[in-house]
TIKE-861308 format. One record per residue (C-alpha): x, y, z. Coordinates in steps of 0.1 Angstrom, whole numbers, plus 5000, padded with zeros to 4 digits. Example, Ala and Ser with C-alpha at 12.3 -4.5 7.8 and 13.67 -1.06 7.14 Angstrom:
512349555078
513749895071
//
This chain:
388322264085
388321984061
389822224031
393022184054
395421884048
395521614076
398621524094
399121254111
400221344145
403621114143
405521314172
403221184197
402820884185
404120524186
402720264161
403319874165
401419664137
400719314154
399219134119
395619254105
395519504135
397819794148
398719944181
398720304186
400020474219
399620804224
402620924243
400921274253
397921154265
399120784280
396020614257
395920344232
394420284203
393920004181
393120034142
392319794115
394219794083
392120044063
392420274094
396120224095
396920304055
394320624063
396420744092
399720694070
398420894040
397821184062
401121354058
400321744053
400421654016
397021434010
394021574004
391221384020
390121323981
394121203979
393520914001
390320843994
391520753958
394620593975
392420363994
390220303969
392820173947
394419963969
391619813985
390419793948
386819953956
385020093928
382420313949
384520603954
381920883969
381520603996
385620543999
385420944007
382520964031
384620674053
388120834045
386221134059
384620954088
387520784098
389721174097
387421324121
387721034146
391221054145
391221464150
388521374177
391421134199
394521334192
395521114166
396321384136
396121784128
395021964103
397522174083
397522524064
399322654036
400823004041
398723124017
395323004034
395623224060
394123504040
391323254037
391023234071
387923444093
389323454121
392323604138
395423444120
397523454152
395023294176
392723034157
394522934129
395222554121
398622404120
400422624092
403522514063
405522854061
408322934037
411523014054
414423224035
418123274046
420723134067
420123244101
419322914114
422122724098
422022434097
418522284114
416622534085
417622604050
416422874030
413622774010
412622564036
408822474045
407722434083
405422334102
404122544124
401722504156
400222714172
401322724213
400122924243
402723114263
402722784288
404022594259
406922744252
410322694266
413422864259
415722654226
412422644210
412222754175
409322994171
407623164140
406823554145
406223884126
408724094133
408924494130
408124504092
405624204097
407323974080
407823604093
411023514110
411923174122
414123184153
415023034188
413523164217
416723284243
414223414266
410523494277
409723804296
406023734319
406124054335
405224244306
401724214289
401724104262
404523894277
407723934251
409523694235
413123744225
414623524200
418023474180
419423284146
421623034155
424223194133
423923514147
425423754174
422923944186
419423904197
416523984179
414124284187
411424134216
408024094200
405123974224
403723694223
400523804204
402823864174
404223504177
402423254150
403622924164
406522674172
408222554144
407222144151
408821974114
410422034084
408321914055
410921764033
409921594002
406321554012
406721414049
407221564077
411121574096
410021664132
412221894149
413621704183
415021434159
415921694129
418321854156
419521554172
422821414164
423721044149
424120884185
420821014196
417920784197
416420874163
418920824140
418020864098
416820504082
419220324060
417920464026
416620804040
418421064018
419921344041
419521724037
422621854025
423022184019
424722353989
425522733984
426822893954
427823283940
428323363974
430723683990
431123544024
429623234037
430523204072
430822844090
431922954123
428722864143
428122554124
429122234137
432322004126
429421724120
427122004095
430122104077
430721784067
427221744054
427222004032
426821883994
428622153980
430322523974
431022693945
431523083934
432223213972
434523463968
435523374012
434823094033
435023154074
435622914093
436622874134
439722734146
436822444162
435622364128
438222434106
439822094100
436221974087
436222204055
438621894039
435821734034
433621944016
433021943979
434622303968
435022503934
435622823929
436523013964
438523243961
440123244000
439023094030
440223174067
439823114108
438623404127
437023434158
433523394164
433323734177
434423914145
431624104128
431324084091
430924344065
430424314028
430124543997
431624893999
431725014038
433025364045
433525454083
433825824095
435325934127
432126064137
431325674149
434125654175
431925814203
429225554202
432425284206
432125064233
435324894225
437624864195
436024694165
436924294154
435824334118
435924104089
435224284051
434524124027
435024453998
436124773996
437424954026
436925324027
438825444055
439725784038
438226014068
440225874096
443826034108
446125734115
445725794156
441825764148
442025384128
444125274161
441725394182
439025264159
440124894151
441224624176
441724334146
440424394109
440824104083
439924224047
439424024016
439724313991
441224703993
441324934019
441625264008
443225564035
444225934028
448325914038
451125674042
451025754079
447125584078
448625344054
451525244080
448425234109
446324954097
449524794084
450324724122
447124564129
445024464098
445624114079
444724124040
444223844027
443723933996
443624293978
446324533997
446124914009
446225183983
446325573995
444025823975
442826163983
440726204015
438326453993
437326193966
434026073946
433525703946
432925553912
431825203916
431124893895
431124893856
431425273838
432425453810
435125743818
434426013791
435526373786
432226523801
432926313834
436326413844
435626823844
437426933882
438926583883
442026733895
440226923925
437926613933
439826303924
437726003912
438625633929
437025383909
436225013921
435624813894
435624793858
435725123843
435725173806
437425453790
436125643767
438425643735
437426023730
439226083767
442625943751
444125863784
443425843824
443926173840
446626213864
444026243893
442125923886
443025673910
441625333891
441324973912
440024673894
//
């Protein structure tokens, strides 16, 4: 165990230095506890950081004692008392658990795991490290954030929205913050822990007071610096979930070709530091969102519930669809970018419901081949252009043996 990194227990704890001695209560357990000043500058160095050998040099130094094996056999002493009362954890990198004999999702010691993405906006960041504890079933509550391997056994980081006992294993469902729709259930034998902190510059930020707002009874020290995110080269960053308060906090944006925002939040994007966006709008929360090049066939209107709300952020291929089908197919449709359909009567249908914000609607061929991103048009590449037409998205290079762009190229940049 000692080849983990101990960590002082500070959720549960409450420390009250009273001179040469110092108080601790244990709020889980009701007890107290009452260290001396080497004990004290021990418990503080364990941060998930420290080595024992860390603060047993730490210690030495600042109680200036030059036998250092016995500063470590003390340090070490003193570590296993404290684990013995409650008082501290031990803590695992990610990569230990390979290390690790026994069954990584039942015995394993209090883990740091990388988080990447945006899914839980704005509590974790990508690139994130938390700390994760391992819970039984009994300790976990719905608005917990949980770690688990999902389908393809990778780690996710999301909040529990509800527990299922009546199975066995008993599943857990969870969901991103910034997201619609639930994850896939996993059960609980899949789930690696409760995400407890948010190691952030070597010290733990536990999770109750990371999520709590200003007014709530932890509020950040004076000189604490804040997590502020920033986000750059971006195609759609979407703030419609976030709050007016973690808006605000962002530390800046630049290179997002659109910014979403809801009519809640909107009036809080003033404030933020912003280069380079190309557009930014309100839309409903319940507007999904596409990016790159989507193309939707008719084929999909049977497994329609409803209309679609869609937001693209790209090129709209919409070629397939007679004008009666994109009416049935599309409730509201904002597009940042071109929408491409087969006939002014298709052209005149998404006119009457679609808002572009930027790009427009172009009519090509239904029969086409999609040439997209950056090419070079030559004479070998346009043989049958006139009975398959070529639409190309992007930048496209002609070839100077071609001497001009056939008739039946239809070219966007």
């Amino acid at each position: 165990m000692n080849t983990y990194n101990p960590l002082c227990a500070f959720e549960n704890l409450q420390i009250e230095e009273t001179g040469a001695e110092v108080i601790v209560f244990d709020t889980k357990t009701k007890t107290f506890h009452l260290l001396n000043t080497t004990a004290h500058s021990i418990l503080k160095a364990c941060n998930g950081v420290n080595t024992i050998e860390d603060i047993a040099a730490t210690i030495s130094s600042d109680f200036q004692i030059e036998d250092l094996n016995s500063v470590m056999a003390d340090v070490t002493e003193t570590i296993k008392s404290f684990e013995s009362k409650g008082l501290l954890w031990f803590v695992a990198d990610e990569a230990q658990l390979s290390t690790i004999e026994a069954d990584p999702l039942t015995d394993s010691p209090l883990l740091t795991v990388e988080v990447t993405g945006t899914s839980m906006f704005p509590i974790l960041l990508s690139n994130d490290k938390v700390l994760v504890k391992r819970s039984p079933l009994e300790d976990l509550n719905i608005g917990d954030i949980i770690v688990s391997l999902d389908q393809s056994n990778k780690y996710v980081a999301h909040r529990i929205v509800s527990i299922d006992t009546s199975s066995t294993p008993a599943q857990i469902t969870t969901k991103g913050d910034v997201h619609f729709d639930p994850d896939l259930p996993v059960g609980i034998d899949r789930v690696l822990g409760r995400v407890v902190a948010v190691m952030h510059e070597g010290q733990p930020r536990w999770i109750k007071e990371h999520e709590s707002s200003p007014d709530q009874a932890h509020p950040p020290e004076a000189d604490q610096q804040v997590h502020r995110p920033s986000y750059k080269e971006l195609q759609v960053l979407d703030l419609r979930d976030v709050s007016v308060d973690s808006i605000q906090n962002i530390e800046s944006v630049d290179k997002v070709g659109l910014v979403l925002l809801s009519p809640e939040n909107a009036h809080a994007w003033s404030n933020v530091k912003a280069t380079n966006v190309m557009s930014t709008h309100i839309a409903p929360k319940e507007y999904r969102v596409y990016t790159g090049q989507p193309e939707f066939l008719p084929e999909m209107l049977e497994f329609l519930a409803e209309p679609l709300r869609l937001i693209v952020s790209g090129q709209l291929f919409l070629t397939s669809f007679e004008p009666q089908q994109i009416l049935e197919t599309f409730k509201e449709l904002i597009v940042m970018g071109r929408v491409y359909v087969s006939s002014a009567e298709a052209k005149s249908a998404v006119e009457s419901f679609a808002n572009i914000i930027a790009g427009g609607i172009s009519i090509v061929p239904a029969e086409h081949v999609r040439w997209i991103g950056e090419s070079l048009l030559g004479p070998e590449n346009v043989s049958g252009i006139q009975q398959t037409p070529l639409v190309a998205c992007g930048i496209l290079s002609v070839s100077a043996r071609l001497g001009e762009i056939p008739s039946g190229l239809a070219l966007f940049k």
